[in-house]
Residue frames relative to the residue before (quaternion, step in Angstrom):
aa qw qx qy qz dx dy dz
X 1.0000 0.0000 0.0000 0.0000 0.00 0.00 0.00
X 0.3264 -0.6933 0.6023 0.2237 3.79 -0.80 1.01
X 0.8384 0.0408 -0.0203 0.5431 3.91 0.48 -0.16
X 0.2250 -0.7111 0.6433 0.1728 3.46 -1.23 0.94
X 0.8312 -0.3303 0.2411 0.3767 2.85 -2.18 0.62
X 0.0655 -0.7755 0.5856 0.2266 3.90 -1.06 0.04
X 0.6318 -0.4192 0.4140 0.5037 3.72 -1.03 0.40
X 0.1378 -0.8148 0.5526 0.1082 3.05 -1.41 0.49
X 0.6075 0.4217 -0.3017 0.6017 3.36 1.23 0.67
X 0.5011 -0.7057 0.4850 0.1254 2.90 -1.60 1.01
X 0.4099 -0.0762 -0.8896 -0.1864 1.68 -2.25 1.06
X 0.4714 0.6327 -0.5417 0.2899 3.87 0.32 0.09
X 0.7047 0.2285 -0.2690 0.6155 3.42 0.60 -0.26
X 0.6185 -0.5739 0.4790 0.2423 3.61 -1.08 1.51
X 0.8142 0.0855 0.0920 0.5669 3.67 1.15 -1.13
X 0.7177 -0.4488 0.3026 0.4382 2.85 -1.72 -0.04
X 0.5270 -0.5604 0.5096 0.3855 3.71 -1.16 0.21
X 0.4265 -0.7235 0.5357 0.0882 3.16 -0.91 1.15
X 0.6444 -0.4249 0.4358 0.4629 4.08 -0.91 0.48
X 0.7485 0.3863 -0.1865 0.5057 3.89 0.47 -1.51
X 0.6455 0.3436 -0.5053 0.4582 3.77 0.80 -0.17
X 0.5458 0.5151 -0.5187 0.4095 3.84 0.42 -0.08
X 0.3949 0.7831 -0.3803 0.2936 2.91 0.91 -1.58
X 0.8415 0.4283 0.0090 0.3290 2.90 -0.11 -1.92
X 0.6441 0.5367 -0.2864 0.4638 3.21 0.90 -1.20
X 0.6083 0.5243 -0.2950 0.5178 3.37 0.76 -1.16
X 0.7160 0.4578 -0.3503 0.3938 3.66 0.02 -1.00
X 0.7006 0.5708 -0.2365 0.3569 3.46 1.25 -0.86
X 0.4995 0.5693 -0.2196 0.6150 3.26 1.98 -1.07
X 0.7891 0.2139 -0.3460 0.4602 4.03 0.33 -0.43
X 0.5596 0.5146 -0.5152 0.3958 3.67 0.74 -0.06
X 0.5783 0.4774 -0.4312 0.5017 3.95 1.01 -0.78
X 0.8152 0.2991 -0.3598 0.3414 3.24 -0.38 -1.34
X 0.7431 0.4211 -0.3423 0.3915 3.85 0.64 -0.42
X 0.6582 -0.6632 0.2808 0.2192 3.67 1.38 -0.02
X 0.5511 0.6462 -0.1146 0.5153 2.55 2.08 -1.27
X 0.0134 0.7222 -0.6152 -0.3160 3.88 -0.90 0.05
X 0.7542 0.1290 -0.1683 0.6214 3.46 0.99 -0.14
X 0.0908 -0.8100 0.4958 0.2996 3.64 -0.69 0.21
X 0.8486 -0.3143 0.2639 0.3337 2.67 -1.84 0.38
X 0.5780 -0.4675 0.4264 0.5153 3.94 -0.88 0.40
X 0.6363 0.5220 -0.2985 0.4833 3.92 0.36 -1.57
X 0.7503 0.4906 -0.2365 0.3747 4.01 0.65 -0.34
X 0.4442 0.7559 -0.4465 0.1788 2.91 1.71 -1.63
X 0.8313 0.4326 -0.2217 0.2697 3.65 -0.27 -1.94
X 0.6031 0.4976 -0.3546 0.5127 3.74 1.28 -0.48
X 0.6027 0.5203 -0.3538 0.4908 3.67 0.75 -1.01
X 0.5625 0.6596 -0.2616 0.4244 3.92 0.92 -1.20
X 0.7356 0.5285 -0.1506 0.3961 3.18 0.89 -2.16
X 0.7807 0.4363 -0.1764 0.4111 3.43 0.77 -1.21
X 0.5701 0.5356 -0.4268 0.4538 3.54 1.44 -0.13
X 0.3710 0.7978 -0.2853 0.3800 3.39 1.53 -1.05
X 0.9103 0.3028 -0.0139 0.2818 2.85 0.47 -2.21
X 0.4583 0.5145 -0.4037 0.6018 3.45 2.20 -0.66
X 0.5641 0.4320 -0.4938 0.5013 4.04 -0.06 -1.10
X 0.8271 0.1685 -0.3931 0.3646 3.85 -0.61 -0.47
X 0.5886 0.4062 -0.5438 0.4392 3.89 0.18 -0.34
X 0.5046 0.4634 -0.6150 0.3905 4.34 0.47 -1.23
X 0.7012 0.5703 -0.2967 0.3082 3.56 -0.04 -1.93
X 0.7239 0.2690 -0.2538 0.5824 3.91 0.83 -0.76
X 0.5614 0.4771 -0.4901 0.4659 3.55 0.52 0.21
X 0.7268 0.3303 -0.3976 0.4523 3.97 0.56 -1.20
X 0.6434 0.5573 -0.4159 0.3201 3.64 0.75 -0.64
X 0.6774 0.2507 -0.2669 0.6380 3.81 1.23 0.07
X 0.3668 0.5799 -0.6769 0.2664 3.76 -0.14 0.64
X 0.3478 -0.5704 0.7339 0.1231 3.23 -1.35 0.66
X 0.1603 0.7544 -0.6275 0.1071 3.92 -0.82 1.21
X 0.3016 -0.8245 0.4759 0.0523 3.10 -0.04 1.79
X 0.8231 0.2207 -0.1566 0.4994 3.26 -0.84 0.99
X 0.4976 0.8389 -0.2118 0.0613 3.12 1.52 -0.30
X 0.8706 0.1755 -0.1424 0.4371 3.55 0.07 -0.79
X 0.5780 0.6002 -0.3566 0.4225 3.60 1.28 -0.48
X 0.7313 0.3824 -0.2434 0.5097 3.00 0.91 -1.00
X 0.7971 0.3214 -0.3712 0.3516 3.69 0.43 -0.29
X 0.6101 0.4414 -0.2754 0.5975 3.52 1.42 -0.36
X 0.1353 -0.7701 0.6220 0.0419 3.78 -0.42 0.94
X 0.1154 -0.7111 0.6659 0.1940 3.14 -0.96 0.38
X 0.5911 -0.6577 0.3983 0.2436 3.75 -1.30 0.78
X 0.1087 -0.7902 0.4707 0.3771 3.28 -0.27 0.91
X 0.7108 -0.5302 0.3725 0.2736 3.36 -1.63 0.97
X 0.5178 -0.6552 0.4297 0.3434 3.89 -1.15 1.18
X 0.5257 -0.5723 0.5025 0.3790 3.58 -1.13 0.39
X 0.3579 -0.6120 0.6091 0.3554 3.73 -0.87 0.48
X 0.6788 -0.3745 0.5632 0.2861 3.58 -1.66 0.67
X 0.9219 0.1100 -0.0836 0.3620 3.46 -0.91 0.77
X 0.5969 0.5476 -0.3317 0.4836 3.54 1.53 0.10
X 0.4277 -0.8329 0.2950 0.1907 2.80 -0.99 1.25
C-alpha cells in the first residue's frame, strides 16, 4: 500500500470529509484487508460491494460522532482586523 487510511474527522482533517475522501478510505480498507489492489474480473462486484458498504457505515459513523471540545476549539477562526477609524 503507497498510503494508509487517514482520520477523517476534525480537528485532523482541516474539514469536513468529503463523499471521495471516504470514498477512498474505504477503498483503501478493502484493498488491505483483501490483499487485492484490484480484483480479479470474477471478484469485481464483491470487492465493489464492500467499498459501497465501508464508504456508507464511515459516512454514518462521522455524521454521529460526538467530538468533545471539538471544532471550535481546534479550528479557530481569525478574528477580523479593525477598520481604521471605527470606533
Amino acid at each position: 500500500m503507497c498510503r494508509s487510511i487517514k482520520t477523517l474527522r476534525p480537528p485532523v482533517l482541516p474539514h469536513e470529509a468529503t463523499q471521495d475522501d471516504i470514498r477512498a478510505a474505504a477503498l483503501q480498507y478493502v484493498r488491505k484487508v483483501s490483499g487485492f489492489r484490484a480484483p480479479a474480473a470474477h471478484n469485481r462486484e464483491v470487492f465493489d460491494r464492500a467499498v459501497d458498504e465501508i464508504a456508507d457505515a464511515t459516512a454514518r459513523l462521522l455524521a454521529t460522532l460526538e467530538v468533545r471540545g471539538g471544532r471550535h476549539d481546534a479550528v479557530r477562526t481569525p478574528e477580523p482586523e479593525p477598520r481604521p477609524g471605527a470606533v
